[in-house]
Structures are given as C-alpha cells and as structure tokens.
KEDORO-886615 format. One line per 3 residues: their letters; for each residue x, y, z of N, C-alpha, C. Coordinates in steps of 0.1 Angstrom, whole numbers, plus 2048, in hexadecimal, padded with zeros to 3 digits. Each point is the difference from the previous one (the first is absolute). Example, Ala and Ser with C-alpha at 12.3 -4.5 7.8 and 13.67 -1.06 7.14 Angstrom:
AS	884 7C7 84E 7F7 80C 800 809 80C 800 ~ 7FC 80B 7F9 809 80B 800 7F8 80B 808
END
This chain:
XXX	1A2 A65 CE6 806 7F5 7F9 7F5 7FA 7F7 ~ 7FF 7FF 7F4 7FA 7F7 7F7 804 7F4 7FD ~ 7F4 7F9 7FA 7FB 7F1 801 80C 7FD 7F9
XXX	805 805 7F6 808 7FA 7F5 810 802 802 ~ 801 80B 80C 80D 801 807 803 7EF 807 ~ 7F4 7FB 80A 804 7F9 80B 7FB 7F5 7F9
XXX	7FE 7FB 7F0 7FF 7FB 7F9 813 7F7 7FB ~ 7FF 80B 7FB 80F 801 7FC 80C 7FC 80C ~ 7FF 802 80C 805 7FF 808 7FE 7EF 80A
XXX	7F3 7FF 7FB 800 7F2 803 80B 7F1 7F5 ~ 7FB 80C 7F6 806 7F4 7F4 80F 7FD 802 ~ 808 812 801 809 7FD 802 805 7F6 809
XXX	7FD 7FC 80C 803 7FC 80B 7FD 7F3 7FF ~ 7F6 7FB 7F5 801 7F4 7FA 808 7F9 7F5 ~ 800 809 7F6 80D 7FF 7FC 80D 7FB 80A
XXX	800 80A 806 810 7FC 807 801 7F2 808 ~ 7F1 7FE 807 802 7F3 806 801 7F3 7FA ~ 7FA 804 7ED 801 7F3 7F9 814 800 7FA
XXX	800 80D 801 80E 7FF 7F7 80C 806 808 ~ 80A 7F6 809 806 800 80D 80C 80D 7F8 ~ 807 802 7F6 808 804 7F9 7FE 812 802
XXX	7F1 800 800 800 812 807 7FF 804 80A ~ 805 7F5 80A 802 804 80D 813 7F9 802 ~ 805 7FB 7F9 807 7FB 804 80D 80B 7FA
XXX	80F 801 802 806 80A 7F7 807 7F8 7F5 ~ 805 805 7F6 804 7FA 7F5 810 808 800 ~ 803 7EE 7FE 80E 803 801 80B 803 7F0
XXX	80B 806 804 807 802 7F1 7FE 7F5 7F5 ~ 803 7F3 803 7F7 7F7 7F4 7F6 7FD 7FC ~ 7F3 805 808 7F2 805 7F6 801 80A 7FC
XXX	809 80C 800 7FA 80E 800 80A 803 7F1 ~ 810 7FA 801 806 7FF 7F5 808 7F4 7FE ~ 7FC 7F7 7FE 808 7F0 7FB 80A 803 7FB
XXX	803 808 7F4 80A 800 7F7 80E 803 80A ~ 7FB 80F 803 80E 807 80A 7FF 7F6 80A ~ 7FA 7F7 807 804 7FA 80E 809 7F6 7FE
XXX	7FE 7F9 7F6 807 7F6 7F8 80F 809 7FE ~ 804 80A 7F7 806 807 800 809 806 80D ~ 7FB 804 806 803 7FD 80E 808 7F7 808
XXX	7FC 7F8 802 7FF 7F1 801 810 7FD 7FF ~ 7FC 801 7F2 80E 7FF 7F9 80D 807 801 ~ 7FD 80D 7FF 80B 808 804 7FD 808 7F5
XXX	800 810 800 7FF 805 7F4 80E 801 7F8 ~ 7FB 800 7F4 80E 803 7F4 800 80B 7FB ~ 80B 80A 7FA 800 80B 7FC 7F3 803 7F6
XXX	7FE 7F9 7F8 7F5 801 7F6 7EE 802 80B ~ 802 7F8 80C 7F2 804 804 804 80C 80D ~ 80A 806 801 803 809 808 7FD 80D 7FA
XXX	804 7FE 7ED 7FF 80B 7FC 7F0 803 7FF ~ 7F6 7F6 7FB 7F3 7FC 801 7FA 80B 80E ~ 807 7FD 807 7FA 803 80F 7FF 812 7FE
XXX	80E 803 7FE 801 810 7FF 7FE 806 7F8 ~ 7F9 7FB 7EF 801 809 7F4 7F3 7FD 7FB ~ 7F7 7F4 805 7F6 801 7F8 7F3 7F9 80B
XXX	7F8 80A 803 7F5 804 80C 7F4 7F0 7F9 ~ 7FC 802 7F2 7F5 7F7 7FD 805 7EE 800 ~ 80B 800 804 809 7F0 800 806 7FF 80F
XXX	803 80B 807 808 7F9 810 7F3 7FC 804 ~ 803 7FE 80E 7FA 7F9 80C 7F3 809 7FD ~ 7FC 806 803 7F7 80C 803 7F3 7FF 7F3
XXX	80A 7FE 7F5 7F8 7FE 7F5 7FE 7F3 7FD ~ 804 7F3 801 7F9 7F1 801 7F2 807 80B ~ 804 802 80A 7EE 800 80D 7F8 809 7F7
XXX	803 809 7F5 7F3 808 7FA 7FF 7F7 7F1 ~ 802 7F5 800 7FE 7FA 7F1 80B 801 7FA ~ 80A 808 801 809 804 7F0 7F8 80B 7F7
XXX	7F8 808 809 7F8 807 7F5 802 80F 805 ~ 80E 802 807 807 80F 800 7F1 807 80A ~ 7F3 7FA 801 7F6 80C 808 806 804 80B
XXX	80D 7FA 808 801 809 811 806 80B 7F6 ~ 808 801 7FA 803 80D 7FA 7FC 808 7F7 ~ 7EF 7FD 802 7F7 80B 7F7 800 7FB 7F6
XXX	809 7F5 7F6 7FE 7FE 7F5 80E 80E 7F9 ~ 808 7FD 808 80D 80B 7FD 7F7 80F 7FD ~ 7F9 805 809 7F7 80D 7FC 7FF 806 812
XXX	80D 807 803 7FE 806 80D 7F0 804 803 ~ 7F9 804 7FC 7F1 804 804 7F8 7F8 803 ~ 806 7F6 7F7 7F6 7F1 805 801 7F8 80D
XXX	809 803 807 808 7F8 80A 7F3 7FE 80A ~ 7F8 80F 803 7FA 7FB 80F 7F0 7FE 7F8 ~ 7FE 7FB 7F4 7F3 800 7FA 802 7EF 7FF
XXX	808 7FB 7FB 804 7F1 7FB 80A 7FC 806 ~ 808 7FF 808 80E 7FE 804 7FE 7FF 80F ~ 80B 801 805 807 805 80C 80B 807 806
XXX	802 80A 804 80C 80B 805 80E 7F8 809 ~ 7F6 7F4 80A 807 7FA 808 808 7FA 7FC ~ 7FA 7F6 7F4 803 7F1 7F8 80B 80D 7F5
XXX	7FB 808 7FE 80F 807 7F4 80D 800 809 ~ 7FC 807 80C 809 802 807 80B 7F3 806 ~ 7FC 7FA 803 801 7F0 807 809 7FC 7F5
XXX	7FA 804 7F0 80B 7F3 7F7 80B 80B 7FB ~ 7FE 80C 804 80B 80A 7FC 80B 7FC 80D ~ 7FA 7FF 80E 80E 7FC 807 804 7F1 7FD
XXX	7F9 7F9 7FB 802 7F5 7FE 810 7FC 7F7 ~ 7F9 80C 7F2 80D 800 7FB 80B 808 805 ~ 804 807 806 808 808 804 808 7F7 809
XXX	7F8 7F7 80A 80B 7F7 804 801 7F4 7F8 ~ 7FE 7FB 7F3 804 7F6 7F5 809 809 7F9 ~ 801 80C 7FE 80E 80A 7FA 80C 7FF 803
XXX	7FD 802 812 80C 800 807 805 7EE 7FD ~ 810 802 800 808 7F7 7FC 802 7F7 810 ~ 7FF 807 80B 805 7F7 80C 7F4 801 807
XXX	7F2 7FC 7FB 7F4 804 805 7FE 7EE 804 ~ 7F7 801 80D 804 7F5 809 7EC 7FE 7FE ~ 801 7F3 800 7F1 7F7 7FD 7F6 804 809
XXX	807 7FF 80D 7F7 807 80B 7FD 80D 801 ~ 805 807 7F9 7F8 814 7FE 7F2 7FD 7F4 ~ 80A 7F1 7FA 7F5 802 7F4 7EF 7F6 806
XXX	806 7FA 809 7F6 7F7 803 7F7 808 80A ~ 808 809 807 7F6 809 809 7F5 808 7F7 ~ 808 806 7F3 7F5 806 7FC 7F3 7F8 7F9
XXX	805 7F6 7FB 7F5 7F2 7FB 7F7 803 809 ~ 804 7FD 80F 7F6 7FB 80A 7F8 80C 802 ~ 805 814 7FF 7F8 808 800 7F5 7FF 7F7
XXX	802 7FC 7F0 7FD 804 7F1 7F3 7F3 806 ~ 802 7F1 807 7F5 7F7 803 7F7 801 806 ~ 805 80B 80A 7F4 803 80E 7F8 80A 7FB
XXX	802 809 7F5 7FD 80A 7F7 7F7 7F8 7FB ~ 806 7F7 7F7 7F6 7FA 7FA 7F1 7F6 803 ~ 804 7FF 807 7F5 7F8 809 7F6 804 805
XXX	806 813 804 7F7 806 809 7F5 808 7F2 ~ 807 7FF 7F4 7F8 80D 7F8 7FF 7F5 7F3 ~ 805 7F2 7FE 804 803 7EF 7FA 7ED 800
XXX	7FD 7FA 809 7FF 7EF 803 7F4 7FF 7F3 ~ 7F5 806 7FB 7F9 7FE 7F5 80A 7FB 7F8 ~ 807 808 7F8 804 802 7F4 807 7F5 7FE
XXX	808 7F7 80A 806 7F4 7FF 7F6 7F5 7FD ~ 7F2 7FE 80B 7FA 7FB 800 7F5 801 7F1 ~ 803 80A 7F7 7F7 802 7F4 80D 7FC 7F3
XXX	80A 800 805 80B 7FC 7F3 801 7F0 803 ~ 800 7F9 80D 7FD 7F2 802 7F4 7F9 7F6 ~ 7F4 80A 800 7F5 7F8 7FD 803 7FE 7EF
XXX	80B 80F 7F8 7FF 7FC 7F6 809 7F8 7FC ~ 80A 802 7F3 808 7FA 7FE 80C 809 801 ~ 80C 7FF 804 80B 80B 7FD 808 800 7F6
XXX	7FC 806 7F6 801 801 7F0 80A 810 800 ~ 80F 7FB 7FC 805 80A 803 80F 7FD 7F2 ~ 80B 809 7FC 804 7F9 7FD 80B 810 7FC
XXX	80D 7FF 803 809 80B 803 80C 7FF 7F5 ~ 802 806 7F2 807 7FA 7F7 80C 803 805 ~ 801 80D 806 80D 80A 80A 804 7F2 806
XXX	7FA 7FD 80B 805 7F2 809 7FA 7F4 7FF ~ 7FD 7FA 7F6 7FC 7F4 7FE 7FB 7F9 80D ~ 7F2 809 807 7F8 7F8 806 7F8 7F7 7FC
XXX	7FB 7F4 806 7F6 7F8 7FC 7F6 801 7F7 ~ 7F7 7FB 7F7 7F4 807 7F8 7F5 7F8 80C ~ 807 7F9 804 7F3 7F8 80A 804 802 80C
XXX	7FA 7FF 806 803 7FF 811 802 7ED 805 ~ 809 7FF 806 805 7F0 801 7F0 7FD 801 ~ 7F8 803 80E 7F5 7F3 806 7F4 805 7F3
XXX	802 807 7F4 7F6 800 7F8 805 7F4 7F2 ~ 809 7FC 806 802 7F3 7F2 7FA 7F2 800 ~ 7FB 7FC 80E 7F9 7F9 802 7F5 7FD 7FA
XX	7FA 80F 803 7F4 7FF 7FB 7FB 804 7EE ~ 80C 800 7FA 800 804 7F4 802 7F0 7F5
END
C-alpha cells in the first residue's frame, strides 16, 4: 500500500467527519425538489406524461442535473462510460407505472424508494456537486424553472 493511497484515505475520512451529509442518506427532496414537490401534490396528466416520455426531465433526470447523462446523453454506448444502466432502468419502470391509467402511488413510491437506496449507494456525489452549484436548467417542452427556488435568494 502506498503513502499517497493511505493519504487519500485519511482525507477522505476527514472529509466525511467534517461534512455529516456523506454519511447521512439523502432523501427525495435533496436528491429531486422539483418531482417531490410534484409528488406531494399529486401528479397531473402533463407530469405523468413527463414521467414516461422524456428520461432528461422525470424523476431520474432532475438527480443527474437535467443534463440527459444517466442516459448516455441519448447515445446507448455511452450509458456504462457516463451514465447508469440501473438509474435508466429505474426511470423506464418509473414511467411504465405513470402510463398505466389505474397505477396506485405506492408501486410508484416503492420504486422512488429502490431508485433512493441506489442512489445513495453509487450516485450521493453528484447531488452533493449540483448543490454546491447553481441549478440552471430551463425546459421550453415543460416550462421548468430557469432557477432553482433556494437559488433566488441568493441572486
């Protein structure tokens, strides 16, 4: 084992003890504000269709930015270089039960809770590095936010 391995390994461990958030799990309103709110609310046919037709705007795609990478950047090849197989998979059942017409909150909420523990276990950076910036996003299809609400504050 080298100096710069058990280097690295101390840092991390410092890190984590200064910043409680990568040891802790992150729940559907850190991970995607927009959909939990949505949620919350109850979905409407307009964010149901959202859910099943367009991968870079559902659930799946707020936790990667809005920036389509869990699906390669729409480039099947790219998926296990930039992406994720799981997180494609996850927001494809995702929509398939937002399709179905008599589909019940709790199939949908079980899979949330799969797509969370997933995320937590492989993907908790990428929330924690879209926090630090600003979430600058803006969906002419669905008139999402250009700002993210807690970035108006500070603007």
């Amino acid at each position: 084992m080298s100096i710069s391995h058990i280097t690295d390994r101390r840092k991390s461990a410092e890190k984590s003890r200064k910043d409680p958030s990568l040891i802790e799990n992150l729940s559907l309103e850190q991970v995607c504000p927009e959909w939990s709110k949505k949620i919350g609310r109850g979905l409407d046919e307009r964010d149901r269709i959202v859910m099943c037709s367009d991968s870079k705007y559902c659930l799946v795609g707020e936790a990667w930015g809005f920036t389509g990478r869990q699906a390669g950047y729409y480039i099947a090849p790219l998926i296990p270089l930039v992406g994720c197989w799981t997180c494609v998979k996850l927001g494809i059942k995702m929509g398939k039960i937002c399709r179905r017409q008599d589909s019940k909150t709790t199939e949908l909420e079980d899979t949330i809770s799969v797509f969370l523990k997933h995320w937590n276990q492989h993907h908790k950076s990428i929330t924690q590095k879209i926090n630090k910036g600003k979430r600058f996003y803006q969906s002419r299809r669905y008139k999402t936010p250009l700002i993210h609400e807690k970035d108006n504050a500070t603007l």
